[in-house]
N, CA, C and O atoms as a MOPAC input file, in Angstrom:
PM7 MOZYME 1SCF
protein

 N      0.84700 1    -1.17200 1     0.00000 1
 C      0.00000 1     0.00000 1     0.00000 1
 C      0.89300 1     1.23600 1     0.00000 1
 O      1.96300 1     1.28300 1     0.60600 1
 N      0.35800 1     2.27600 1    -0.75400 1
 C      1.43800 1     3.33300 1    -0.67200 1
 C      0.47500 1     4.77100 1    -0.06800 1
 O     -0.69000 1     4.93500 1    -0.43100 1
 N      0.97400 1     5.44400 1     0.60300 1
 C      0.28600 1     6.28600 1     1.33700 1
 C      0.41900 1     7.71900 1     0.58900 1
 O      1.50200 1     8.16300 1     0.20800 1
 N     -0.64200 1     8.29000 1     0.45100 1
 C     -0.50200 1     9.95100 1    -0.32300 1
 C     -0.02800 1    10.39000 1     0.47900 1
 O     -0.10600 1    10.02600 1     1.65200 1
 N      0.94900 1    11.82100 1    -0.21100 1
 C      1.48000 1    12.48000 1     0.46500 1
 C      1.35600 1    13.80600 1    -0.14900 1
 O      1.48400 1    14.10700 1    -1.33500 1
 N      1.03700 1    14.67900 1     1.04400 1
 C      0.59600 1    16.17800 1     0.82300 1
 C      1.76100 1    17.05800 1     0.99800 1
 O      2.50700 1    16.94200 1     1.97100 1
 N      1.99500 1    18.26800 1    -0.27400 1
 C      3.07500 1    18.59400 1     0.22400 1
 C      2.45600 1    20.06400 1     0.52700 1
 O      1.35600 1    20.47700 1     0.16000 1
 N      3.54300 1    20.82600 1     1.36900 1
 C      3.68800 1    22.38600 1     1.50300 1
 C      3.41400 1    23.11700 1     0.41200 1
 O      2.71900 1    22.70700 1    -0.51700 1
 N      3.82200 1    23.97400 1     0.45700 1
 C      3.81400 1    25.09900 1    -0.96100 1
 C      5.19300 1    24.94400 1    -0.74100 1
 O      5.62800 1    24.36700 1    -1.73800 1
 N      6.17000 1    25.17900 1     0.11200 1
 C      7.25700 1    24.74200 1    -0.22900 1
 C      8.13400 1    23.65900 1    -0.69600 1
 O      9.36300 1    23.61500 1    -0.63900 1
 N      6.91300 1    22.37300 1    -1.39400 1
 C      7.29400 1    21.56800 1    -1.97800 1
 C      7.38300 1    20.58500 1    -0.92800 1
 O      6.84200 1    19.54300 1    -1.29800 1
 N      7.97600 1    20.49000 1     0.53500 1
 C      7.79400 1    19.76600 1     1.00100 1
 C      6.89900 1    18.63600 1     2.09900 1
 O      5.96800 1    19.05800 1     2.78600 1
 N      7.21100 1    17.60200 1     2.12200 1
 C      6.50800 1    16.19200 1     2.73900 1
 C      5.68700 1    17.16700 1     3.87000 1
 O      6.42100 1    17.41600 1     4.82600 1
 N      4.54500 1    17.68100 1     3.96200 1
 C      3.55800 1    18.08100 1     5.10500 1
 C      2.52800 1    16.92600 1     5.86500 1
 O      2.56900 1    16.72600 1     7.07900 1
 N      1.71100 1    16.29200 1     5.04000 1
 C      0.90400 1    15.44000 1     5.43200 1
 C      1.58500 1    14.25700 1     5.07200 1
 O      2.68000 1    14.07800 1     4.54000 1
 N      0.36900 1    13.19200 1     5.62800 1
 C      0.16500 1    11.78400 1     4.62800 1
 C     -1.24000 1    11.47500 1     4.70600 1
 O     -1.70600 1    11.87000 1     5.77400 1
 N     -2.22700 1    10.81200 1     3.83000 1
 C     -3.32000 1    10.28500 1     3.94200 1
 C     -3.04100 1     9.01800 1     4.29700 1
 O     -2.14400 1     8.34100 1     3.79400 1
 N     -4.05200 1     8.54500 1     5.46600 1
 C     -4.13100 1     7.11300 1     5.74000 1
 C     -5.07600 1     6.58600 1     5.81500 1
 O     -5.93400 1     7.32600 1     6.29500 1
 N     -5.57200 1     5.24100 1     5.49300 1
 C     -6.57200 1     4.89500 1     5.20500 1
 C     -7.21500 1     4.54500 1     6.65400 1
 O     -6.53100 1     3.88400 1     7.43500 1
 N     -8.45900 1     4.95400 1     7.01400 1
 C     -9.25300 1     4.76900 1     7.87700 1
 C     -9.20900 1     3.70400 1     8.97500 1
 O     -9.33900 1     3.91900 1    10.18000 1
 N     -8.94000 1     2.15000 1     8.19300 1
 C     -8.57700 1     1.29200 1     9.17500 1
 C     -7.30900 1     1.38000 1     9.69300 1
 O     -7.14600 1     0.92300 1    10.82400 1
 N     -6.19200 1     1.96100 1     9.00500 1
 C     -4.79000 1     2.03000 1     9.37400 1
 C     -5.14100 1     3.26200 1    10.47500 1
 O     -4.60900 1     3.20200 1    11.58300 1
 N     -5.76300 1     4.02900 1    10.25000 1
 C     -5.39500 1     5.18000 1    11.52800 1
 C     -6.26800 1     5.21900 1    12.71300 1
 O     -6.17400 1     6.04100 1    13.62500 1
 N     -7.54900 1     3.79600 1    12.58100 1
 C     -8.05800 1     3.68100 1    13.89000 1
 C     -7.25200 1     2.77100 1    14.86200 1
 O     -7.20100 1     2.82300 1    16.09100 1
 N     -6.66300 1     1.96300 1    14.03200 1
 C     -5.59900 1     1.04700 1    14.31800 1
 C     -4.40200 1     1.79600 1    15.13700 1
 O     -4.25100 1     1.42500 1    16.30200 1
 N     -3.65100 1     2.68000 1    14.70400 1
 C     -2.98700 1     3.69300 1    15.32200 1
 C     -3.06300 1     4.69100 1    16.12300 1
 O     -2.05600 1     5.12500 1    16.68400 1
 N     -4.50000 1     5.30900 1    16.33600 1
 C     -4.75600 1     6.19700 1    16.90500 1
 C     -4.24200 1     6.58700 1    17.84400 1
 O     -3.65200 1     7.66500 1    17.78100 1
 N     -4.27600 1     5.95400 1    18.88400 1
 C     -3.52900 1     6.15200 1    19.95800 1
 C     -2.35200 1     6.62000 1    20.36800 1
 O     -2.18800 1     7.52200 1    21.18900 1
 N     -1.19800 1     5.77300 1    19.57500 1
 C     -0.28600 1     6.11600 1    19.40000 1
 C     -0.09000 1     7.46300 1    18.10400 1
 O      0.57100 1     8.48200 1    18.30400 1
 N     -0.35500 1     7.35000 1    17.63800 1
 C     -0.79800 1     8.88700 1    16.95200 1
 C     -0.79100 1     9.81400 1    17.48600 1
 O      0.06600 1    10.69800 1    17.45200 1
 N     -1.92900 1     9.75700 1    18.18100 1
 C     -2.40100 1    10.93500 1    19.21200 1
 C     -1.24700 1    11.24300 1    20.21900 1
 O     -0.98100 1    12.42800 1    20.42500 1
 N     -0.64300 1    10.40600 1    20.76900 1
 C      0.77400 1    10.39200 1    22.08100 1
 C      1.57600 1    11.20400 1    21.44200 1
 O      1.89600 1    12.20900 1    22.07700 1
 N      2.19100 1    11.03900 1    19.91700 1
 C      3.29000 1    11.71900 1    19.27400 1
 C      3.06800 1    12.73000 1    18.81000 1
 O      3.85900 1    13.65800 1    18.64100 1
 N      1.59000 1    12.65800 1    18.45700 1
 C      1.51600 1    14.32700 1    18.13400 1
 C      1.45400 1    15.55100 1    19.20700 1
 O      1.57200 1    16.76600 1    19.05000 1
 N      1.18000 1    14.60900 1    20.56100 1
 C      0.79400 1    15.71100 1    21.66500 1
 C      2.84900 1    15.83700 1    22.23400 1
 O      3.43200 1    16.80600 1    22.72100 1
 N      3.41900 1    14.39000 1    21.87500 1
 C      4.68900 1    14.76200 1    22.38600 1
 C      5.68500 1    16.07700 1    21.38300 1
 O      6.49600 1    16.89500 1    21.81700 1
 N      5.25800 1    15.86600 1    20.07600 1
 C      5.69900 1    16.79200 1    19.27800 1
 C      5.36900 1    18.01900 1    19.48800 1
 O      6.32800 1    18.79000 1    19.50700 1
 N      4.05300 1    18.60700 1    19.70200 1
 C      3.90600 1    19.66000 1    20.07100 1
 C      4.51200 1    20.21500 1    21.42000 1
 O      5.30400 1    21.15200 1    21.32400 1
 N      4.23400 1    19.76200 1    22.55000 1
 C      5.00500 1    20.09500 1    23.63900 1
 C      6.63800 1    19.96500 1    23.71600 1
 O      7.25100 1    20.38100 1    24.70000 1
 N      7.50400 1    19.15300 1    22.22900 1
 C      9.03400 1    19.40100 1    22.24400 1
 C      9.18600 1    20.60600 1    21.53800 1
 O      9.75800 1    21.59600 1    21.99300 1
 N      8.43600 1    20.48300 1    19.91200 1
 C      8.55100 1    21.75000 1    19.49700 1
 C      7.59600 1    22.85000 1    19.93600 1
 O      7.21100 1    23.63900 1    19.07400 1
 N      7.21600 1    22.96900 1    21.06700 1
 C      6.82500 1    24.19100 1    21.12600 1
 C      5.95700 1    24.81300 1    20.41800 1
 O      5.73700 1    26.01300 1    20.58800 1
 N      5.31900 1    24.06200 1    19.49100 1
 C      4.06100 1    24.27200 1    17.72400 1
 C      3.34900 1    25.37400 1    18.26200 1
 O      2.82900 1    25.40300 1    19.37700 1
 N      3.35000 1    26.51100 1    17.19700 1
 C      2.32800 1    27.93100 1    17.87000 1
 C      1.27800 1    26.54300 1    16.99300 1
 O      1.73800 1    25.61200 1    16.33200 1
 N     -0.21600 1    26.84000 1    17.28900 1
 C     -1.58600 1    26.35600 1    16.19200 1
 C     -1.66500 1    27.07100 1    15.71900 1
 O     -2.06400 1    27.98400 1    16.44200 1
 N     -1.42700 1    27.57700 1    14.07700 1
 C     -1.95200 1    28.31000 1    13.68100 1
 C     -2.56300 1    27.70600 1    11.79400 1
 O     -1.98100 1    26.99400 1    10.97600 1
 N     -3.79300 1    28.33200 1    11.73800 1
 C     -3.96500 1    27.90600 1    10.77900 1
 C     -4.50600 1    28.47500 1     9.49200 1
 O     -5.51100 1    29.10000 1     9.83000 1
 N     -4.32200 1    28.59500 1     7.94500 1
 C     -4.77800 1    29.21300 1     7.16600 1
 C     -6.16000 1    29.14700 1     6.99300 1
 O     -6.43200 1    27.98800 1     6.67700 1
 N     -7.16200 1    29.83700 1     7.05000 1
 C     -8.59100 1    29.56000 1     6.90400 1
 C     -8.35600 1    29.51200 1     5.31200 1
 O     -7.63400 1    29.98300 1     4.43400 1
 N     -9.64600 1    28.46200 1     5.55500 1
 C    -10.07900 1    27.75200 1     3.89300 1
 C    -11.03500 1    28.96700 1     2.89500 1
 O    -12.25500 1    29.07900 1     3.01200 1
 N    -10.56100 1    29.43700 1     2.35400 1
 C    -10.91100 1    30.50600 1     1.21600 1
 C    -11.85600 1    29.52500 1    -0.52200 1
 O    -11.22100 1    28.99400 1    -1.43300 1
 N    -13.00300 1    29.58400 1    -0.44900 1
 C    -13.27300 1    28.65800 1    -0.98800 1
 C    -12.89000 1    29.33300 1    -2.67500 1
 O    -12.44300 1    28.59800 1    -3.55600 1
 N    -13.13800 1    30.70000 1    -2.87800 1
 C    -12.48800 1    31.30000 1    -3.63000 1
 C    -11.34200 1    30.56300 1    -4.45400 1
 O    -11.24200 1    30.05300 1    -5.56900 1
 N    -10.46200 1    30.77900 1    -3.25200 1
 C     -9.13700 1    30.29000 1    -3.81600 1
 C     -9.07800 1    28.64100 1    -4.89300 1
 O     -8.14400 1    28.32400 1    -5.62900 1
 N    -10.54000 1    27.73500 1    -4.62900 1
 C    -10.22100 1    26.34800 1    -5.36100 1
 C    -11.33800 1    26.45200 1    -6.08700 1
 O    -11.47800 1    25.48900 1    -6.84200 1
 N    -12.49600 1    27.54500 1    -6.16900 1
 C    -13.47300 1    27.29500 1    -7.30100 1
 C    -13.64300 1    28.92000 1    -8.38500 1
 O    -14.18600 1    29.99100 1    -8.11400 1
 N    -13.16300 1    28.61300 1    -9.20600 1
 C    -13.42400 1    29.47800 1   -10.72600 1
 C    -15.00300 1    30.06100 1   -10.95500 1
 O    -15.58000 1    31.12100 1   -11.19600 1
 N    -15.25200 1    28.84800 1   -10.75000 1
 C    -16.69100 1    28.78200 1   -12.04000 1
 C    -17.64900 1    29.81700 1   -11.44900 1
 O    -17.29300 1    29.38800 1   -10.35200 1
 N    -18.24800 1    30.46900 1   -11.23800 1
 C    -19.44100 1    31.50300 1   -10.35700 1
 C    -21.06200 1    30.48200 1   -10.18400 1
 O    -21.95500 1    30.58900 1    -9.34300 1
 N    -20.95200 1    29.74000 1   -11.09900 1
 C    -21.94800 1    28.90300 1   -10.87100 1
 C    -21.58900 1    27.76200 1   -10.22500 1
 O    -22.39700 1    27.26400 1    -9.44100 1
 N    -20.79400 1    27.37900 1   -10.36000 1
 C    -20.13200 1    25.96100 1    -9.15100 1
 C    -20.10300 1    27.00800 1    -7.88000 1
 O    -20.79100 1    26.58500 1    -6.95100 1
 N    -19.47800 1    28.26000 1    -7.62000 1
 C    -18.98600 1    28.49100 1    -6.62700 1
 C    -20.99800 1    29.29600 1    -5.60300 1
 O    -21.15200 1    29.57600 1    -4.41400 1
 N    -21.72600 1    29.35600 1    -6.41000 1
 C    -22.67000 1    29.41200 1    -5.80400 1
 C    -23.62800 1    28.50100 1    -5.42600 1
 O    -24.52100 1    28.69700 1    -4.60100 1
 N    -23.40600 1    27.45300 1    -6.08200 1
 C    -24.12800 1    26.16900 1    -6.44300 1
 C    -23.34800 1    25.93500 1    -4.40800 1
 O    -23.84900 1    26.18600 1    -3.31200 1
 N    -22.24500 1    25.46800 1    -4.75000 1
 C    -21.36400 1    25.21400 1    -3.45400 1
 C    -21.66100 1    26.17500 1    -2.25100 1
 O    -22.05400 1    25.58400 1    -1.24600 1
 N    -21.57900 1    27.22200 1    -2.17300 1
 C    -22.01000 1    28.03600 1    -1.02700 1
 C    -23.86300 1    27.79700 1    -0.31400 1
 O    -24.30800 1    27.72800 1     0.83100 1
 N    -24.50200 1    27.73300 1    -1.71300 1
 C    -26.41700 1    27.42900 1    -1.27400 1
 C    -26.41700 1    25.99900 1    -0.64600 1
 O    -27.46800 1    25.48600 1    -0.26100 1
 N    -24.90900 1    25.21600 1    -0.53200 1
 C    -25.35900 1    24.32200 1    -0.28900 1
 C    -25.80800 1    22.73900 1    -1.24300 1
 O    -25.94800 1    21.69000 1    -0.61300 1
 N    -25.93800 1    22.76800 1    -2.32500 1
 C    -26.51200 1    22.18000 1    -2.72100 1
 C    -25.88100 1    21.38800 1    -4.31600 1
 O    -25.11800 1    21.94500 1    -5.10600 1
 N    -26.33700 1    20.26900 1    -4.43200 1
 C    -26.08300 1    19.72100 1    -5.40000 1
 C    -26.23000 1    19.99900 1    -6.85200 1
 O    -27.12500 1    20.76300 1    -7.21400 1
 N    -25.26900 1    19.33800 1    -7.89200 1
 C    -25.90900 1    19.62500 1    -9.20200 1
 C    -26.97000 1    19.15100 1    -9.32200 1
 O    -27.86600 1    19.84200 1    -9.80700 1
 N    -27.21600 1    17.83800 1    -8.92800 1
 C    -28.60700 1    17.31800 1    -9.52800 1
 C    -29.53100 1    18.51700 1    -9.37700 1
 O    -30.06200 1    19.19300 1   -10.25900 1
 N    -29.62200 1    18.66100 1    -7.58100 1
 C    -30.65700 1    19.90400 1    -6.99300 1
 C    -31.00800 1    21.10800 1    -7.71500 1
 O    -32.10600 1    21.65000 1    -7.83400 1
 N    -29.67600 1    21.48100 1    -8.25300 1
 C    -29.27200 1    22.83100 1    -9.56800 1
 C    -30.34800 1    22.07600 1   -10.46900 1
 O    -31.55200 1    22.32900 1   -10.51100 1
 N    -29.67700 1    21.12100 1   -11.16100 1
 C    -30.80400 1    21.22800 1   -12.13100 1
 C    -32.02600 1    21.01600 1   -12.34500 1
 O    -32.42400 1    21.38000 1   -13.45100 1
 N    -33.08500 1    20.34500 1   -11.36500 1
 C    -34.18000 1    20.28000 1   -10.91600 1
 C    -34.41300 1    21.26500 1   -11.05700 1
 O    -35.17600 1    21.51200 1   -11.99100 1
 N    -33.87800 1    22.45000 1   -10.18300 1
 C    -34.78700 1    23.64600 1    -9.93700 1
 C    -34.94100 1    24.66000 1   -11.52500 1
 O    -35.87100 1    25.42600 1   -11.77800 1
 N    -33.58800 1    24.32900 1   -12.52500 1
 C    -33.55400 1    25.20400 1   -13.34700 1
 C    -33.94100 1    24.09600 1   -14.82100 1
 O    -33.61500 1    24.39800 1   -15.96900 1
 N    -34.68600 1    22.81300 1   -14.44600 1
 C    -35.06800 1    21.97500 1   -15.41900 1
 C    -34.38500 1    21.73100 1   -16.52300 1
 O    -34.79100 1    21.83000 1   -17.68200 1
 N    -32.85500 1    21.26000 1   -15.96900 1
 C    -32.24300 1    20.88700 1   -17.04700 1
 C    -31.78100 1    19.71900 1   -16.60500 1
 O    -32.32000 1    19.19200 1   -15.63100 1
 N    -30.78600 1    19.16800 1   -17.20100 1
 C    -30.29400 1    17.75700 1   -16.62800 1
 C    -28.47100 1    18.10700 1   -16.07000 1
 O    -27.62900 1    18.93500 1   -16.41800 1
 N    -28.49800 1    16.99100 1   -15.06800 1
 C    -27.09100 1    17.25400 1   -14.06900 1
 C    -25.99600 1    17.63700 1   -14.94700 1
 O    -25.10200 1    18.47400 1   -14.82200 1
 N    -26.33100 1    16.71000 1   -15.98400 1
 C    -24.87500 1    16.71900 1   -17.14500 1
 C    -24.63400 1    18.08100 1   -17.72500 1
 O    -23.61500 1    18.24800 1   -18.39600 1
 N    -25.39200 1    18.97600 1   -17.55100 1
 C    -25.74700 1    20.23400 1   -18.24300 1
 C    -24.78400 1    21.01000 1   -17.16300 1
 O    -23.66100 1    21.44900 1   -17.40800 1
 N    -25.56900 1    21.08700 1   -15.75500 1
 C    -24.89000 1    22.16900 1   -14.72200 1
 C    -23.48200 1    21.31200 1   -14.71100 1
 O    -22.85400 1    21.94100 1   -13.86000 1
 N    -22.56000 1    20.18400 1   -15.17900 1
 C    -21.76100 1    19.72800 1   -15.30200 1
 C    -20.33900 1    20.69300 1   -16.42300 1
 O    -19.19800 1    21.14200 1   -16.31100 1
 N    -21.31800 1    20.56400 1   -17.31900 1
 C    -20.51100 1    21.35900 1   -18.41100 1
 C    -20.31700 1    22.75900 1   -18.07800 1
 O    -19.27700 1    23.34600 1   -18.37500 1
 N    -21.37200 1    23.36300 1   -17.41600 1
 C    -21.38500 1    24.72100 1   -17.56800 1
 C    -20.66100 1    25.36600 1   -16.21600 1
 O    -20.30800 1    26.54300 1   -16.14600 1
 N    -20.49600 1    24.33500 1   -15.10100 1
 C    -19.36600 1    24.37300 1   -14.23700 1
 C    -17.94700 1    24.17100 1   -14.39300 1
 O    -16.94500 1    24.41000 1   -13.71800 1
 N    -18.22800 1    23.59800 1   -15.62200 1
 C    -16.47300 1    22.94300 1   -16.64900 1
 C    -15.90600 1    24.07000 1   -17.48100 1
 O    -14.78500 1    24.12000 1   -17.98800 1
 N    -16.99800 1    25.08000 1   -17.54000 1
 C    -16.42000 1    26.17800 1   -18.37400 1
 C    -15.54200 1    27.28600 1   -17.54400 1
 O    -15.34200 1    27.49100 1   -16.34700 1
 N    -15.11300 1    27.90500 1   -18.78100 1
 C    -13.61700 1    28.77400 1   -17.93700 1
 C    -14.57800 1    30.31800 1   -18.05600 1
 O    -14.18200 1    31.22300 1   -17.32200 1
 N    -16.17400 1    30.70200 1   -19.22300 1
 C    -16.66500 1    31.68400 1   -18.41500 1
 C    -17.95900 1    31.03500 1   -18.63000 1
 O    -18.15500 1    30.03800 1   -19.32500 1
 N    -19.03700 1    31.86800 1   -17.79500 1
 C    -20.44500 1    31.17000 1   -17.69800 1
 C    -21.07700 1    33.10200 1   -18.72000 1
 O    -20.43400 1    34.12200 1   -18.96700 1
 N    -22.34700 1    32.76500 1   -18.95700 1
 C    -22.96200 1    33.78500 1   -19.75300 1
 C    -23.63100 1    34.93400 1   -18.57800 1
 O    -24.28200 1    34.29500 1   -17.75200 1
 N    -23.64500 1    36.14300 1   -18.33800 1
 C    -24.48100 1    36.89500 1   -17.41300 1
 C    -25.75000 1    35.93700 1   -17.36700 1
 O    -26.00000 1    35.27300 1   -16.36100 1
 N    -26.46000 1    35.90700 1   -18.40200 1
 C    -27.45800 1    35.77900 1   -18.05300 1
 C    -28.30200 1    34.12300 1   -17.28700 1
 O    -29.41700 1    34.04400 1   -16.77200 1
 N    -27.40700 1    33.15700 1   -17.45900 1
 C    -27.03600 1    32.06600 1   -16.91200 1
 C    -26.91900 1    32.31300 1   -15.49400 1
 O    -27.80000 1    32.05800 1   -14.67400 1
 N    -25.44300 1    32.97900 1   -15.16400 1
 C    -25.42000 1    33.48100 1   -13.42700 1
 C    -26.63500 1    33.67100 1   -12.78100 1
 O    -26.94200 1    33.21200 1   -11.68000 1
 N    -27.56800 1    34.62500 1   -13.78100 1
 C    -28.45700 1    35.42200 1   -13.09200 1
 C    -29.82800 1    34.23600 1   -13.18300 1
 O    -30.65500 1    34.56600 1   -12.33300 1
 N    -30.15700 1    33.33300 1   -13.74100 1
 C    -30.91100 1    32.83800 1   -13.57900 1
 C    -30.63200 1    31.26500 1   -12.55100 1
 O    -31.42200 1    30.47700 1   -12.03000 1
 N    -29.12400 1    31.33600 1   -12.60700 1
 C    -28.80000 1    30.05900 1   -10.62200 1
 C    -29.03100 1    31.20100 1   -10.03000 1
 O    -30.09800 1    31.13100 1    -9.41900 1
 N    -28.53100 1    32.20700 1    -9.92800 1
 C    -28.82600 1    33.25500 1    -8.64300 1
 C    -29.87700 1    33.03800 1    -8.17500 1
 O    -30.08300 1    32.49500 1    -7.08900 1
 N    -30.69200 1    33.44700 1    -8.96100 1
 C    -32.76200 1    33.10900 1    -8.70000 1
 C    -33.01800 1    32.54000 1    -7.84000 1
 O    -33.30000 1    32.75000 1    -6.66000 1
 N    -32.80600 1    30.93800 1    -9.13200 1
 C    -33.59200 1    29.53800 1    -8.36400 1
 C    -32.60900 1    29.27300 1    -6.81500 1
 O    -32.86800 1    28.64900 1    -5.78600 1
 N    -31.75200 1    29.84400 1    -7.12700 1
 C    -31.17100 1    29.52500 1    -5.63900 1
 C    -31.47000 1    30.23800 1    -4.59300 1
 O    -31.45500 1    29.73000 1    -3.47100 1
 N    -31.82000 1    31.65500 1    -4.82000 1
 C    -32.31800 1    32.57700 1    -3.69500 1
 C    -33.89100 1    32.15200 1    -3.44300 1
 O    -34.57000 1    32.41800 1    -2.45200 1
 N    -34.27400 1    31.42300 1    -4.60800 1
 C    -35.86000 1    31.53800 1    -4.21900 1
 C    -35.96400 1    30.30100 1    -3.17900 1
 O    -36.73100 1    30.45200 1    -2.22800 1
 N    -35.45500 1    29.44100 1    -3.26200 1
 C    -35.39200 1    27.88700 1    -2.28100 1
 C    -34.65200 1    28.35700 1    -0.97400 1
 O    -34.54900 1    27.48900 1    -0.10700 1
 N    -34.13100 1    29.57300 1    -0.70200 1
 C    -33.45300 1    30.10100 1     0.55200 1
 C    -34.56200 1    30.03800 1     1.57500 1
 O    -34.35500 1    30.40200 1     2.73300 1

């Protein structure tokens, strides 16, 4: 098994992903080294808040995502099919008048 590994922005080894049974399996000891690491190094907590901005483009994905709610849900309300709010989340621009009609159906289900 090979374990993902997350890096920094400085390129380097930050995380690892582990798979669920491996880290209930470990936990414990997990938990001991991370509390011993922090109390050797001294770790301030500090952490970057998640800017959702920063990982979504699209204005219709990124509102779709904030209301909460699914493509399927998107397209129910705007009677098209999922594969549709698919593409048009895949695009690099969406049309004004597109925006303005997820804006709608999404404010009106608020």
């Amino acid at each position: 098994m090979t374990l993902q590994k997350i890096k920094s922005i400085q390129g380097k080894d930050e995380y690892v992903l582990l798979p669920i049974a491996v880290y209930r399996t470990l936990r414990d000891q997990i938990e001991k080294e991370l509390a011993a690491y922090e109390a050797d190094q001294n770790v301030e907590k500090t952490f970057e808040p998640f800017v959702l901005e920063d990982y979504v483009d699209n204005p219709v994905a990124l509102a779709r995502i904030k209301a909460g709610i699914t493509q399927e849900q998107l397209a129910q309300r705007l009677g098209v099919s999922q594969a549709y709010i698919s593409q048009i989340e895949r695009r690099s621009q969406v049309t004004n008048k597109m925006l303005e009609r997820v804006r709608i159906v999404i404010h009106e289900t608020e």
